[in-house]
ZADRENRO-723536 format. One record per atom (N, C-alpha, C, O): x, z, y. Coordinates in steps of 0.05 Angstrom, whole numbers, padded with zeros to 5 digits, always signed. Atoms other than C-alpha are relative to their C-alpha. Layout:
XZY ...
***
This chain:
+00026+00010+00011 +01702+03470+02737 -00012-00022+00018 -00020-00043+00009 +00009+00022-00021 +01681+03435+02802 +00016-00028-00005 +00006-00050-00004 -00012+00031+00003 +01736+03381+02790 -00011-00027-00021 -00019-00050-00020 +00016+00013+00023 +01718+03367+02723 -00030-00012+00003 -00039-00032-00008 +00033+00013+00000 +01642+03359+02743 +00003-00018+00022 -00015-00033+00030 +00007+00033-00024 +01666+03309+02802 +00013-00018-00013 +00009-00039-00001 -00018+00007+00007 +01717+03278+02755 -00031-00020-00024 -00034-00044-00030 +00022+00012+00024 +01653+03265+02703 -00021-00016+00008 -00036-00031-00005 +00031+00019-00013 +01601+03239+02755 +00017-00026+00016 +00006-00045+00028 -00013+00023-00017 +01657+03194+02785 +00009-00021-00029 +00010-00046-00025 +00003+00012+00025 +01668+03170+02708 -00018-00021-00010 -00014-00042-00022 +00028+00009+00003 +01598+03155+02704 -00012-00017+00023 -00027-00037+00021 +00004+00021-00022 +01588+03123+02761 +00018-00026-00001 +00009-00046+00012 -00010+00022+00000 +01635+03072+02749 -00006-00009-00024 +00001-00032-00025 +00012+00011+00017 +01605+03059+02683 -00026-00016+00002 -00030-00037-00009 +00020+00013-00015 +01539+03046+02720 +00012-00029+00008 +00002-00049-00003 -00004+00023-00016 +01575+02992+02762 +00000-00023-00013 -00008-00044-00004 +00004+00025+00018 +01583+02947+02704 -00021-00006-00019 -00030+00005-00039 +00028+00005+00012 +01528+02904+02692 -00012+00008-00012 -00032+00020-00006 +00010+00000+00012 +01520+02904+02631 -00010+00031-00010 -00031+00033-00024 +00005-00024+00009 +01522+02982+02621 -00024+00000+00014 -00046+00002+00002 +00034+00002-00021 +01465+02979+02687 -00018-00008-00023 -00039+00004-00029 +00027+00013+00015 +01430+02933+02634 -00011+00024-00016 -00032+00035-00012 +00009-00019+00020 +01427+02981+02580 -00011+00022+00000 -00027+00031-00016 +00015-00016-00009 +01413+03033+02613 -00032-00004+00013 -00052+00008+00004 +00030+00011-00015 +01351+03003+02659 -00019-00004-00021 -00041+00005-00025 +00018+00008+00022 +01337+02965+02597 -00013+00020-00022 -00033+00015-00035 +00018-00019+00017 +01325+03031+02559 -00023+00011+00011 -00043+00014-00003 +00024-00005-00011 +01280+03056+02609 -00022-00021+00007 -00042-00015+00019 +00018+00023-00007 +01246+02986+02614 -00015+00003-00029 -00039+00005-00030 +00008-00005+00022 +01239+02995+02540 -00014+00017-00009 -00032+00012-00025 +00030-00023+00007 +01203+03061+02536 -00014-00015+00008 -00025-00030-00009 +00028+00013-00019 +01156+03032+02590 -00020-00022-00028 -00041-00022-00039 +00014+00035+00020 +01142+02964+02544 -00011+00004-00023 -00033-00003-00030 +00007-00001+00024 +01154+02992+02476 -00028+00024+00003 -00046+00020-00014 +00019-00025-00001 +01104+03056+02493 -00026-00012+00009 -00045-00006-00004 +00021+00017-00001 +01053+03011+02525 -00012-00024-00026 -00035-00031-00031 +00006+00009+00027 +01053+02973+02462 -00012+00015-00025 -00030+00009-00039 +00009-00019+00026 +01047+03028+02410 -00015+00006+00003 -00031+00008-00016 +00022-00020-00006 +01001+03064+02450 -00037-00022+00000 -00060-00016-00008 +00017+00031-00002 +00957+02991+02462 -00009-00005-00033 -00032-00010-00040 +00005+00017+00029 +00967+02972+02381 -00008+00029-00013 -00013+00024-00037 +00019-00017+00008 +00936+03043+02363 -00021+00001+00008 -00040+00003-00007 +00035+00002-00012 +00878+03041+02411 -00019-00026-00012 -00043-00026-00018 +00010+00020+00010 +00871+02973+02387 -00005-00020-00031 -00019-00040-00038 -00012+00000+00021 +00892+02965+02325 +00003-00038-00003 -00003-00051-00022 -00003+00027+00014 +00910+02889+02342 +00015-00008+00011 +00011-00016+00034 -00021+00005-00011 +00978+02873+02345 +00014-00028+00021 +00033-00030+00036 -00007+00019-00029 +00977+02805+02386 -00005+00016+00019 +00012+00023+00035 +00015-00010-00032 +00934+02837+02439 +00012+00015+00017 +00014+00012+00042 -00014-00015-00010 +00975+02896+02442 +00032-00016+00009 +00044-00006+00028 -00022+00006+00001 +01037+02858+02441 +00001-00021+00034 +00019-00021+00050 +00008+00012-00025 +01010+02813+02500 +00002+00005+00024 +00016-00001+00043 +00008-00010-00033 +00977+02850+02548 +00025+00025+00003 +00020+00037+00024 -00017-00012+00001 +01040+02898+02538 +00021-00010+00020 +00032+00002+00039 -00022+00015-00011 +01087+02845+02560 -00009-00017+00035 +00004-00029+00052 +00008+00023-00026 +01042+02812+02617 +00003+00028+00021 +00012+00023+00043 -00001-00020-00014 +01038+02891+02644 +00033+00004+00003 +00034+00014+00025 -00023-00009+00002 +01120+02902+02636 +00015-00026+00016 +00035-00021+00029 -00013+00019-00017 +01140+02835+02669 +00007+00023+00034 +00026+00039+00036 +00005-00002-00025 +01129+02857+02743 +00015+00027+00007 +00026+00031+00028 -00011-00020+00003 +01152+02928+02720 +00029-00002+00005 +00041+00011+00023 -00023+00002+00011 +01220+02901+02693 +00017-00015+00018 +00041-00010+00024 -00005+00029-00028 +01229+02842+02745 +00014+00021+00026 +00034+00013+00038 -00005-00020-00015 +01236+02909+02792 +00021+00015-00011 +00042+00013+00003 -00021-00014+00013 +01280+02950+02752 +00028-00021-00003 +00045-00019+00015 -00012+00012+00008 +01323+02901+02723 +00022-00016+00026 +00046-00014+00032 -00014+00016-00025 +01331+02851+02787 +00011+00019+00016 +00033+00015+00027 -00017-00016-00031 +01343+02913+02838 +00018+00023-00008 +00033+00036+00007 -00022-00014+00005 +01377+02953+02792 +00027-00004-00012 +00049+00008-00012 -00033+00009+00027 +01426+02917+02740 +00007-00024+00025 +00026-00019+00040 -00012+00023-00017 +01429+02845+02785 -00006+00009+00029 -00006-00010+00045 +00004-00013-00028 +01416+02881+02848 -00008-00022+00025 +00002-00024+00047 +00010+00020-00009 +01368+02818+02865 -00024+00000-00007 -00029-00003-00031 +00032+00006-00001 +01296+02815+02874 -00015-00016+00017 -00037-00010+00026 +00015+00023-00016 +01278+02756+02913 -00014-00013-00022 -00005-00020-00043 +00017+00017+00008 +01217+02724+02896 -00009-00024-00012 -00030-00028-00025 -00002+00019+00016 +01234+02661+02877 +00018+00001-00028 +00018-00017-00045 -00010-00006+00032 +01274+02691+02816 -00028+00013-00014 -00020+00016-00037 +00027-00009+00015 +01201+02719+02786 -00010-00029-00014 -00011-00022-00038 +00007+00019+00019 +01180+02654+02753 +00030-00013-00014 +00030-00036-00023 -00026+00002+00024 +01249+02648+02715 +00003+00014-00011 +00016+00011-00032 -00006-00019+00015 +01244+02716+02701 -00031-00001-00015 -00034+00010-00037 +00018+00000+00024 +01180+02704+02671 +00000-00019-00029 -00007-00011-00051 -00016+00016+00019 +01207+02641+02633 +00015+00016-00020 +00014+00013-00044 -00019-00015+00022 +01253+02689+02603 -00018+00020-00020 -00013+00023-00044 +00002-00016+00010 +01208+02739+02587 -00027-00017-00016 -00039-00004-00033 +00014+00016+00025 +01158+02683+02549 +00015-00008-00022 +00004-00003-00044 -00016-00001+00018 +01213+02664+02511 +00004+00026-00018 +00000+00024-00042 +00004-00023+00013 +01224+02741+02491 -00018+00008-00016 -00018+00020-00038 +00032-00006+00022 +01149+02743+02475 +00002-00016-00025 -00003-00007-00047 +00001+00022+00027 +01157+02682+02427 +00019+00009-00018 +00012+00003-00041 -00010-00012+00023 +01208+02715+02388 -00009+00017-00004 -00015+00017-00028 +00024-00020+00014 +01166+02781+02385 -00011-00006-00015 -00007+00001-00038 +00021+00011+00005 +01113+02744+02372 +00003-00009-00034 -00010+00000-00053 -00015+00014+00026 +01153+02700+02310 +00002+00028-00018 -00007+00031-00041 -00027-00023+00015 +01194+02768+02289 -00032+00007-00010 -00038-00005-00031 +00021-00014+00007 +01119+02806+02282 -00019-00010-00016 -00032+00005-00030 +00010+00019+00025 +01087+02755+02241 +00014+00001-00024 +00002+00004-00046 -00016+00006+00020 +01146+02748+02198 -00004+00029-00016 -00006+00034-00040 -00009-00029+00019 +01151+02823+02188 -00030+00009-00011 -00032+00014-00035 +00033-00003+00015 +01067+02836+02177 +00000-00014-00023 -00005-00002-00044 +00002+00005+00025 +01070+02783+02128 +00025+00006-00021 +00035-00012-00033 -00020-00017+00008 +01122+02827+02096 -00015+00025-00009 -00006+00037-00028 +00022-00031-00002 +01070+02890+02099 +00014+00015+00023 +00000+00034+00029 -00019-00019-00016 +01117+02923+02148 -00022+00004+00020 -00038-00013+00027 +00021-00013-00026 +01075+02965+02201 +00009-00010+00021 +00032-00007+00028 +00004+00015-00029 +01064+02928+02263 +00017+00017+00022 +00029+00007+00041 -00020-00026-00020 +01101+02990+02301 +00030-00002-00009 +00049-00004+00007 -00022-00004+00012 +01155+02992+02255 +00012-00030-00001 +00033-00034-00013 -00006+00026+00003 +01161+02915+02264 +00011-00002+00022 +00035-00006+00021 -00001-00002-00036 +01162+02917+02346 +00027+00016+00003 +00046+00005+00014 -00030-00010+00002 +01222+02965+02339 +00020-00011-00008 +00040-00013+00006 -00027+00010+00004 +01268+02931+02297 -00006-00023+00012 +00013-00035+00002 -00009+00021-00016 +01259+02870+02339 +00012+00004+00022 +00019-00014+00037 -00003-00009-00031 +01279+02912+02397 +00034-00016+00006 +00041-00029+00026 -00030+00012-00015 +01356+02891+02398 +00002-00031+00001 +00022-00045+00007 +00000+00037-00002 +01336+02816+02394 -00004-00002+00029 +00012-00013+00044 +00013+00009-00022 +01297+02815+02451 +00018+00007+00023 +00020-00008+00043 -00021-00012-00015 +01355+02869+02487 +00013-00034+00002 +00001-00050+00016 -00019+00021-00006 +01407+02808+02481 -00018-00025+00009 -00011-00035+00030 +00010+00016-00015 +01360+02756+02492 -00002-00001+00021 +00008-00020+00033 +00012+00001-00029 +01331+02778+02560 +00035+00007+00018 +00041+00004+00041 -00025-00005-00014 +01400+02796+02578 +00016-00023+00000 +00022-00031+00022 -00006+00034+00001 +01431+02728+02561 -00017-00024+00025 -00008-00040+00041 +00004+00018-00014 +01382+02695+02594 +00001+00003+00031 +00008-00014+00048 +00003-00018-00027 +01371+02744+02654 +00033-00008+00020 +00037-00018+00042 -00029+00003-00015 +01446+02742+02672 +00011-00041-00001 +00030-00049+00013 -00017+00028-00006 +01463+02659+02663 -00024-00012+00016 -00019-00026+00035 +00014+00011-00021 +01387+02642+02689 -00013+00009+00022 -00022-00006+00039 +00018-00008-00016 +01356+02680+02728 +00017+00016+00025 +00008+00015+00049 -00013-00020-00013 +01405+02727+02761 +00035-00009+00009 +00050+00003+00024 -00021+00007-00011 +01467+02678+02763 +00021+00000+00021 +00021-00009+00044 -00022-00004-00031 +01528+02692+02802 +00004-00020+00016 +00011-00016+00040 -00004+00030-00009 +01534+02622+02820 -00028-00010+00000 -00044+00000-00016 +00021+00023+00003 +01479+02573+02832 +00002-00022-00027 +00025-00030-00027 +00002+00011+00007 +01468+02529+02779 +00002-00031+00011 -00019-00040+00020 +00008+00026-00015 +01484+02455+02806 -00009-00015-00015 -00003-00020-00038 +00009+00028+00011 +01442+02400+02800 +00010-00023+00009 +00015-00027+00033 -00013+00016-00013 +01468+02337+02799 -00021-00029-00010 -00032-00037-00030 +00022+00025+00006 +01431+02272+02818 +00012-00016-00016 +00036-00013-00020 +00002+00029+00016 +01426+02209+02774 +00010-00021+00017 -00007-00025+00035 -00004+00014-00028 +01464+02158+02821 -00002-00030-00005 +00001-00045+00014 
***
């Protein structure tokens, strides 16, 4: 029995190690955080920019932590204004997706959810080529 249960956490642990599983995972717990601060925001408030906003301006700083020290196992300071770049971009498709789907009738909750796997691949696209790059990006002068 003991083998099997070191055989299953040594399984899992090497599932962890790749990225992208790190992402999915972090990212689901980044996701409660975000999406639950949202729902709980767009019922108190009943007004889905606001909630959708101040949701996302509170989950940056959250996610920036999770994300950088857990999936890219990088949290230096100067990656926080790329990772916020990314995560304005994310807002602007929320933002698009939740308009599109209200003027639809679709409940503002029930809207915020199915956008959830956009924003998953988005922030992860951008997270991993800009913000979290294995390589440096080179710039190259104009000569």
């Amino acid at each position: 029995m003991m083998g099997l249960m070191s055989r299953a956490l040594l399984a899992a642990k090497r599932c962890l190690d790749v990225r992208f599983l790190r992402f999915l995972v972090v990212g689901g717990f980044n996701t409660l955080f975000g999406f639950g601060l949202f729902y709980t925001v767009l019922r108190l408030s009943g007004a889905p920019m606001f909630a959708l906003t101040f949701s996302t301006i509170l989950a940056i700083l959250f996610n920036f932590m999770t994300t950088g020290g857990l999936v890219f196992r990088n949290t230096e300071r100067r990656r926080l204004l790329p990772f916020f770049g990314v995560y304005v971009i994310v807002y602007l498709y929320n933002a698009a997706g939740l308009t599109i789907f209200q003027a639809a009738g679709v409940d503002a909750g029930l809207a915020g959810l199915l956008l959830l796997p956009g924003a998953v691949l988005i922030s992860y696209a951008l997270n991993r080529s800009f913000v979290f790059a294995s390589k440096p990006i080179e710039r190259t002068r104009a000569t």
